[in-house]
C-alpha positions in Angstrom: 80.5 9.8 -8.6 78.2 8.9 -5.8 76.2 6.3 -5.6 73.0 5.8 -4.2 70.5 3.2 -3.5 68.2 2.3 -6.4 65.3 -1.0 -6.0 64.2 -2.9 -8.9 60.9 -4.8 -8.2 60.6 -8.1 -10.5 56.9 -9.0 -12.3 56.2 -12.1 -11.1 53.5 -14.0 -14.2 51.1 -13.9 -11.1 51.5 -10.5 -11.4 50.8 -10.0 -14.5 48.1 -12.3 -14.4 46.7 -9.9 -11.9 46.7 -7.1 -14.6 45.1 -9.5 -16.8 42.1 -9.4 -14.5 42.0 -5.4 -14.5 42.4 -5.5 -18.1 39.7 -7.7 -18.7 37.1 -5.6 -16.9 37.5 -2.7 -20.2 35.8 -4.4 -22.6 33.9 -6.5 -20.5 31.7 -3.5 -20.0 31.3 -2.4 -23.7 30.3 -6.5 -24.3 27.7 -6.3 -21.4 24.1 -6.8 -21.6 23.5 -4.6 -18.8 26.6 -1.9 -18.4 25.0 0.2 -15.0 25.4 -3.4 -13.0 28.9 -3.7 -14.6 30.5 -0.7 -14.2 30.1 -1.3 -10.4 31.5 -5.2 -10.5 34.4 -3.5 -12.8 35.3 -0.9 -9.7 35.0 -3.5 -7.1 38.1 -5.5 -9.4 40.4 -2.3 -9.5 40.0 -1.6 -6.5 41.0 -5.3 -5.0 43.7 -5.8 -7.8 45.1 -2.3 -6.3 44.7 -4.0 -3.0 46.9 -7.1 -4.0 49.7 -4.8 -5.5 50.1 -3.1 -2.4 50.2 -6.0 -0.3 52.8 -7.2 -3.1 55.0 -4.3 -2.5 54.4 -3.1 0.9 54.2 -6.4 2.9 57.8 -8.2 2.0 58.8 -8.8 5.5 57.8 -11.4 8.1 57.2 -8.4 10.5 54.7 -6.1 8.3 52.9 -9.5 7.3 52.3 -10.5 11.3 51.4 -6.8 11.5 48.6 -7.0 9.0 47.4 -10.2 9.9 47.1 -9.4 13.8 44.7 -6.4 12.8 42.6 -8.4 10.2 42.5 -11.5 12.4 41.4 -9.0 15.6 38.9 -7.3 13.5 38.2 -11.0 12.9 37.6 -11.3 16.1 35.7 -8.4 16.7 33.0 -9.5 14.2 33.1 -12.8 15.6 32.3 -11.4 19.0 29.2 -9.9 17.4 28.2 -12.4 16.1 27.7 -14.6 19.0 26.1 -11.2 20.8 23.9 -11.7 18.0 23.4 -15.6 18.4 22.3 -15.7 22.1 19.8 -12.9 21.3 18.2 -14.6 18.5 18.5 -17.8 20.6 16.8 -16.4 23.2 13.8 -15.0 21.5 13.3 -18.3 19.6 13.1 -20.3 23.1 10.7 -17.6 24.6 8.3 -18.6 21.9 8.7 -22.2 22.1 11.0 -22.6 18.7 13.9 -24.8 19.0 14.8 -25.6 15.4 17.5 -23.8 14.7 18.3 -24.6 11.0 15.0 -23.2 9.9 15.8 -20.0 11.2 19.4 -19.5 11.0 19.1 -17.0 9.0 18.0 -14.8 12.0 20.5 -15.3 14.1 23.6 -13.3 13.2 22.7 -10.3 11.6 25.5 -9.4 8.4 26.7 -5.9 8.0 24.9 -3.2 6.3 23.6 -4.2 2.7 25.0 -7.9 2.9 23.3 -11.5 3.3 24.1 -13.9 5.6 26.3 -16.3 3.7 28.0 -13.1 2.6 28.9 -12.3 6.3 30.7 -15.9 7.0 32.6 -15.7 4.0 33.8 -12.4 5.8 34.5 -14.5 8.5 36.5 -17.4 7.0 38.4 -14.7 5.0 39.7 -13.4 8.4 40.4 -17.3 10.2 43.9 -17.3 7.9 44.8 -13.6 9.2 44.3 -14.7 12.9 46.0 -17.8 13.0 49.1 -16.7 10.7 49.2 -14.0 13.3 48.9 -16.2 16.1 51.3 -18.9 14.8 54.0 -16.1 13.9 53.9 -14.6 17.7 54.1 -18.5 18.9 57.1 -19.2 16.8 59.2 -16.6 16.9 58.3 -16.2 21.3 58.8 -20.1 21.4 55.7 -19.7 23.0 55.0 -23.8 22.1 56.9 -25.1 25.3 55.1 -25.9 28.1 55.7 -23.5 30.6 54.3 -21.0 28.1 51.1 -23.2 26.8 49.0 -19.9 28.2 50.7 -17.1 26.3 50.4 -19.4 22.9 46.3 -20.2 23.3 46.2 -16.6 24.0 47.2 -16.1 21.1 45.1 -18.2 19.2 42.3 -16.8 20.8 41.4 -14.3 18.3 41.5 -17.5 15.4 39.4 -19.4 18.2 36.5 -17.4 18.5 36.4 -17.0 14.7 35.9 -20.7 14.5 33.0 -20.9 17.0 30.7 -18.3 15.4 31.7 -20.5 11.8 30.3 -23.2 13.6 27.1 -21.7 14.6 26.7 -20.4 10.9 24.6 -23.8 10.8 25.9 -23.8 7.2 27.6 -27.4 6.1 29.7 -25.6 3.2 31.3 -23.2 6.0 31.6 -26.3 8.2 33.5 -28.5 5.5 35.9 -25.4 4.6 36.9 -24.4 8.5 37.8 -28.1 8.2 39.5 -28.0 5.3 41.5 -25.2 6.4 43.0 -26.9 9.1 44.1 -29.6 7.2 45.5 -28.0 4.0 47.5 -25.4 6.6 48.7 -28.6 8.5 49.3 -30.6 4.7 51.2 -27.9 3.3 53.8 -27.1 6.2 54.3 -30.9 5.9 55.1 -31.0 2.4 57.7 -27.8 2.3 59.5 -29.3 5.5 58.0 -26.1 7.6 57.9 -28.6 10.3 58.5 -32.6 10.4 55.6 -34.6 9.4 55.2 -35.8 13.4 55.1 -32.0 14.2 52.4 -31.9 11.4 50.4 -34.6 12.5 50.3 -33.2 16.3 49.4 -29.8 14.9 46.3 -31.3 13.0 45.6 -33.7 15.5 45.2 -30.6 18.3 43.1 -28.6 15.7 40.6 -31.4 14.9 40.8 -31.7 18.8 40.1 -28.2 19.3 37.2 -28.0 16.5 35.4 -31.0 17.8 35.5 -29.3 21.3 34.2 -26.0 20.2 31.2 -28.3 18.7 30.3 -30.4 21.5 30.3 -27.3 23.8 28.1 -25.8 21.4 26.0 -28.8 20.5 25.9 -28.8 24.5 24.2 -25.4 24.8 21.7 -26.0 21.7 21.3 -29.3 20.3 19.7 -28.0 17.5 23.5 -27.4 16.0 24.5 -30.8 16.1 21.5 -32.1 14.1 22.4 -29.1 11.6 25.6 -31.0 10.3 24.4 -34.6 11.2 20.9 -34.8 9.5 18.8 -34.0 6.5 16.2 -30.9 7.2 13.2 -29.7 4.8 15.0 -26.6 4.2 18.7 -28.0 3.6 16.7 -30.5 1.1 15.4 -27.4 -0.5 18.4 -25.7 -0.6 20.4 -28.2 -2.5 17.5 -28.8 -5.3 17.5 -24.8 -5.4 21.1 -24.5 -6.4 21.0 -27.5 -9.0 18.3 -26.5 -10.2 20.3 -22.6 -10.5 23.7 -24.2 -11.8 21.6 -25.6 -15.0 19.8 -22.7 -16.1 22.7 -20.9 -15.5 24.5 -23.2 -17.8 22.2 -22.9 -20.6 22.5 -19.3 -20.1 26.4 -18.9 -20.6 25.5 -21.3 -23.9 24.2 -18.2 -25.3 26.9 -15.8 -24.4 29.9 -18.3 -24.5 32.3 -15.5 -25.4 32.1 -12.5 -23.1 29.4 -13.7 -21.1 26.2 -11.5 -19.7 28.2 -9.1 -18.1 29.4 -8.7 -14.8 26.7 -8.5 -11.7 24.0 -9.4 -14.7 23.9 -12.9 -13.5 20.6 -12.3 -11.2 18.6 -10.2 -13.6 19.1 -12.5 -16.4 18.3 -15.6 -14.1 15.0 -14.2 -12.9 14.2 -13.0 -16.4 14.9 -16.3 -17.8 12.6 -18.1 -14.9 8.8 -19.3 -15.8 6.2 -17.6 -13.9 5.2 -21.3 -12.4 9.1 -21.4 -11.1 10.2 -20.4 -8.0 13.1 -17.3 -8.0 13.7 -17.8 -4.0 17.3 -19.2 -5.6 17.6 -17.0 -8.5 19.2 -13.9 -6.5 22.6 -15.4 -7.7 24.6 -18.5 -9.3 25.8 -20.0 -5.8 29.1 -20.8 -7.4 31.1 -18.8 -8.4 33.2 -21.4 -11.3 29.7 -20.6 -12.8 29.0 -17.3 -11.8 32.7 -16.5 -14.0 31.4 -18.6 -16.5 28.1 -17.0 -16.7 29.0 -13.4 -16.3 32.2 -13.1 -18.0 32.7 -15.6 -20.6 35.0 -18.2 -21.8 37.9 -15.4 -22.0 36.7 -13.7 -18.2 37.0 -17.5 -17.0 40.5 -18.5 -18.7 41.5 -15.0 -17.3 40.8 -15.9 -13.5 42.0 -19.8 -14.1 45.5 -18.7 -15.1 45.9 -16.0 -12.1 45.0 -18.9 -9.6 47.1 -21.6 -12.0 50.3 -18.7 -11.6 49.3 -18.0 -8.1 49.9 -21.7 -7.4 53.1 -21.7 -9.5 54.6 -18.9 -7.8 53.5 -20.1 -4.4 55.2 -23.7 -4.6 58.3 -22.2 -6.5 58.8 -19.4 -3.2 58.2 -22.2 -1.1 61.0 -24.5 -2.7 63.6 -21.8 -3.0 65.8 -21.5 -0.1 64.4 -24.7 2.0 65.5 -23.8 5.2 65.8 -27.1 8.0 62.3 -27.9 9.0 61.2 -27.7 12.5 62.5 -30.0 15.3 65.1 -31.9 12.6 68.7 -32.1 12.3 69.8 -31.6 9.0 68.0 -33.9 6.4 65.5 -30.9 5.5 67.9 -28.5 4.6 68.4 -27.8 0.9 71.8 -28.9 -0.8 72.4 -25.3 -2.1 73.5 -24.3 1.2 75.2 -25.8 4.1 73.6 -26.5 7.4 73.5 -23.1 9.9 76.1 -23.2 13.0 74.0 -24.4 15.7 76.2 -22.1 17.9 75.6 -19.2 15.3 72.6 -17.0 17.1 72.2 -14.7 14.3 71.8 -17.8 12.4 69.3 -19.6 14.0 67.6 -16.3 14.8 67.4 -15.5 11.1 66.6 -19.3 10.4 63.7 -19.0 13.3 62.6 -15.9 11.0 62.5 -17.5 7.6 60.8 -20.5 9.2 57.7 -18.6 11.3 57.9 -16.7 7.9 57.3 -19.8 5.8 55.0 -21.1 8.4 52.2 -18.2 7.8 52.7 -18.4 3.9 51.4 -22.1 4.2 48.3 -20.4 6.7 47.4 -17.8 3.6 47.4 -20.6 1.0 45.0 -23.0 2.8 42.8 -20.2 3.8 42.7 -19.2 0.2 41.8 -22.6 -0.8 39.2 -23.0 1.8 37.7 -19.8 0.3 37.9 -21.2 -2.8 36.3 -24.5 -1.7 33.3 -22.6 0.3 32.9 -20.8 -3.4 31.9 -23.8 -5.3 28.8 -24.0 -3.7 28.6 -20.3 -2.8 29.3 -16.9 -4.9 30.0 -13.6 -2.8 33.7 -12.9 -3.8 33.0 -10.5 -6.5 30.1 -9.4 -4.7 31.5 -6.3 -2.9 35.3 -4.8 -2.6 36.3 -5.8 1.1 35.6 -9.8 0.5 37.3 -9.4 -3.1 40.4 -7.3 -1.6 40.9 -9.5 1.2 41.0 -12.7 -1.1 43.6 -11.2 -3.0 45.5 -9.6 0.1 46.0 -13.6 0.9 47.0 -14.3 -2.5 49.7 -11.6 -2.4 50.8 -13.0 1.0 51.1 -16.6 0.4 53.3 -15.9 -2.7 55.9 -12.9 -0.7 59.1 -13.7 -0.8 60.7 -15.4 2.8 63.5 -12.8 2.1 63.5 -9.7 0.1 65.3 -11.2 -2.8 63.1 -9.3 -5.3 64.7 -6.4 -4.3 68.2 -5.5 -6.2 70.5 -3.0 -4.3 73.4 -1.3 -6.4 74.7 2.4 -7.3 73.5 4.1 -10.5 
């Protein structure tokens, strides 16, 4: 009889925790108070949850992961580069007319795309900083690009993640701010902790990125002043701001009170905010729950919210479980990183260290996808444009499907029928 090549793909409970989510969105629109807005939030779900299977089955090699984070991190970059096109115009306009504070008009400055608000746009942008430096960090590990004879070729390939981080910086915005921060340091934290690299390699590597943030800052507080006084001080508007979204978070409270079960419905959370509001109130900060713990809360319920805490609670799971299975030596050490399963690889084996050198650049980027999925995550608490519209959605969820890939294909069984 012959036999021929047959793949079984395992369910991870991430997985089906994902389907949990599409499931959810069925009846979520027969419970809603308003089923036009919903049907729309539904189809912005399916489509992202498709988004994250595909990633889940299509990108289970190191290769096709650098692949698809080199063109999201350069279409990064190309949105980055328009946005500091943007920047000097606005810039320019405001100086002509004698305006110099920048963090009253900031909102002018980089323009988002069609039918999106500004805050909207740099969570586009810090969605795409993971993609370009996984990229980046993949072609400088597996080229050994981090030597010093080949510093150039490595920083240009962290361009891309570069100029992402200098138009978050001019977003003026001290959530984006805190989060680009936060990336760097959970991306450096978590190669640490799985013995990606040694915890001196770590150190260096957050030491040079704190470098290079602060550097992009003083060259930009350099050129306008008016962006250093953003993140150090305490303006009208950011004053205003912060009572605004209190102020938001409580009625929004004492509106998920009412519909503890199913919620308002999905994409209701405006209309039943500005309905709600006294006509002596202001609704400048009614337009939506800036955060989005609330915003699930609010819109979907008790059993919506349990729904999207155990995707992220198995996401986590299956994320530290892939990163504990197989340890591989960490960077620059001998042997004491190496798990006990498996014995040391031949230093004079090159297939060995080349497939090691794989695993490890692998490994590497996984860690990039997690943090930048937690510094989305972090930027959402005071913030809520995820569900807003497919592409920010799907590319959340592209990360989530990437940070919990297998190093090696070992989902996949081989055997004759």
């Amino acid at each position: 009889m012959r036999s021929i090549a047959t793949v079984t793909i395992r369910a991870r409970p991430v997985d089906w925790a994902a389907l949990a989510l599409l499931a959810y969105e069925i009846p979520s629109i027969l419970f809603s108070q308003y089923r036009a807005n919903s049907v729309g939030a539904s189809e912005v779900v399916a489509l992202s949850v498709l988004v994250y299977f595909a990633a889940r089955l299509m990108m289970r090699t190191p290769l096709r992961a650098a692949w698809l984070a080199a063109l999201l991190g350069l279409c990064g970059a190309w949105l980055a580069y328009v946005g500091i096109h943007q920047f000097l115009l606005g810039t320019e306009h405001l100086a002509a007319a004698g305006l110099t504070d920048f963090v009253a008009f900031r909102a002018l400055f980089i323009h988002p795309v069609s039918e999106w608000v500004s805050g909207e746009n740099f969570t586009l942008l810090l969605l795409t900083l993971p993609f370009a430096c996984a990229a980046g960090i993949h072609l400088v590990w597996r080229l050994r690009l981090f030597t010093k004879k080949r510093a150039g070729f490595g920083l240009l390939a962290l361009s891309p993640a570069a100029c992402i981080v200098a138009v978050l910086l001019l977003s003026l915005s001290r959530s984006v701010f805190w989060s680009t921060l936060f990336f760097f340091v959970a991306a450096s934290g978590l190669m640490a902790a799985y013995r990606v690299v040694t915890l001196r390699a770590a150190s260096f590597l957050l030491a040079g990125c704190c470098g290079a943030l602060l550097l992009v800052l003083a060259c930009e507080a350099w050129l306008y002043p008016g962006i250093f006084r953003a993140y150090a001080g305490r303006h009208v508007s950011q004053t205003r701001s912060t009572e605004g979204r209190i102020e938001t978070w409580s009625q929004s409270l004492k509106l998920a009170h009412g519909h503890l079960a199913w919620g308002v419905g999905s994409s209701n959370a405006a209309l039943f905010l500005l309905s709600a509001a006294d006509e002596e109130e202001t609704t400048g900060f009614t337009s939506r729950v800036f955060s989005l713990p609330i915003q699930l809360l609010l819109e979907k319920g008790l059993i919506g919210f349990a729904c999207y805490s155990a995707f992220l609670v198995a996401l986590g799971w299956e994320f530290h479980r892939r990163m504990r299975l197989n340890v591989p030596a960490a960077a620059g050490s001998n042997s004491a990183a190496v798990n006990t399963k498996r014995k040391a690889p031949a230093r004079n084996n090159p297939y060995e260290q080349k497939r090691l050198q794989t695993e490890s650049a692998h490994r590497a980027m996984k860690c990039i996808f997690a943090a930048g999925f937690a510094a989305v995550l972090l930027r959402e608490l005071t913030y809520s444009s995820l569900l807003e519209h497919t592409l920010t959605l799907a590319l959340a969820l592209t990360l989530a499907a990437l940070m919990c890939a297998p190093a090696r294909p070992d989902d996949l069984k081989i055997g004759p029928v």
